[in-house]
C-alpha positions, 0 to 999 in steps of 0.5 A, spaced: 500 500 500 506 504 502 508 503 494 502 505 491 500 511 495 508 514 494 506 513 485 500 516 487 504 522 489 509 522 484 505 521 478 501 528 482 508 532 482 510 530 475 503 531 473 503 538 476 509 539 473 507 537 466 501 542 467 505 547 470 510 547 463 503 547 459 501 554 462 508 557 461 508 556 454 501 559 453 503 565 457 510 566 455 508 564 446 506 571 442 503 567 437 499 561 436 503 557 431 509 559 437 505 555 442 503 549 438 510 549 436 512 549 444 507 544 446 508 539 441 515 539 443 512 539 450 508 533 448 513 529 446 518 530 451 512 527 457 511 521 452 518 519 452 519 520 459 513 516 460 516 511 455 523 511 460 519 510 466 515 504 463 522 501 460 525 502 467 520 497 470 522 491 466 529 492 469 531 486 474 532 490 480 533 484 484 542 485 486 541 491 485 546 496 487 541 501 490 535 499 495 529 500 491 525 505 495 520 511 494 526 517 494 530 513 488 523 512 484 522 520 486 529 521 483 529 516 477 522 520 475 526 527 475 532 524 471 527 521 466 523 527 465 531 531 464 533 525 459 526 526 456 526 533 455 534 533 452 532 528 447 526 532 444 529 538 444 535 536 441 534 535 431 538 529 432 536 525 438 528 527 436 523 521 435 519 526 430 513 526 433 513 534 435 514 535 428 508 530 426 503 533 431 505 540 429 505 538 422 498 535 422 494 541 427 498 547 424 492 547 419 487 547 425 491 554 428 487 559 426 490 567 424 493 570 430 
C-alpha cells in the first residue's frame, strides 16, 4: 500500500509539473503557431519520459546496487523527465513526433 500511495504522489508532482510547463508556454508564446510549436515539443518530451519510466520497470532490480525505495523512484522520475526533455529538444536525438503533431494541427491554428 506504502508503494502505491508514494506513485500516487509522484505521478501528482510530475503531473503538476507537466501542467505547470503547459501554462508557461501559453503565457510566455506571442503567437499561436509559437505555442503549438512549444507544446508539441512539450508533448513529446512527457511521452518519452513516460516511455523511460515504463522501460525502467522491466529492469531486474533484484542485486541491485541501490535499495529500491520511494526517494530513488522520486529521483529516477526527475532524471527521466531531464533525459526526456534533452532528447526532444535536441534535431538529432528527436523521435519526430513534435514535428508530426505540429505538422498535422498547424492547419487547425487559426490567424493570430
Amino acid at each position: 500500500m506504502e508503494n502505491y500511495v508514494g506513485s500516487i504522489g509522484t505521478n501528482y508532482m510530475q503531473n503538476s509539473s507537466d501542467l505547470a510547463e503547459i501554462e508557461s508556454i501559453k503565457r510566455g508564446s506571442k503567437t499561436k503557431k509559437e505555442q503549438l510549436e512549444k507544446v508539441s515539443k512539450e508533448f513529446e518530451s512527457i511521452f518519452v519520459a513516460k516511455m523511460l519510466n515504463e522501460l525502467d520497470k522491466t529492469v531486474d532490480k533484484e542485486g541491485s546496487l541501490f535499495q529500491e525505495s520511494k526517494y530513488l523512484d522520486n529521483l529516477k522520475s526527475f532524471m527521466y523527465n531531464d533525459i526526456a526533455r534533452n532528447i526532444s529538444n535536441n534535431p538529432q536525438t528527436s523521435l519526430g513526433i513534435a514535428k508530426q503533431l505540429y505538422s498535422q494541427l498547424e492547419k487547425t491554428v487559426g490567424p493570430d
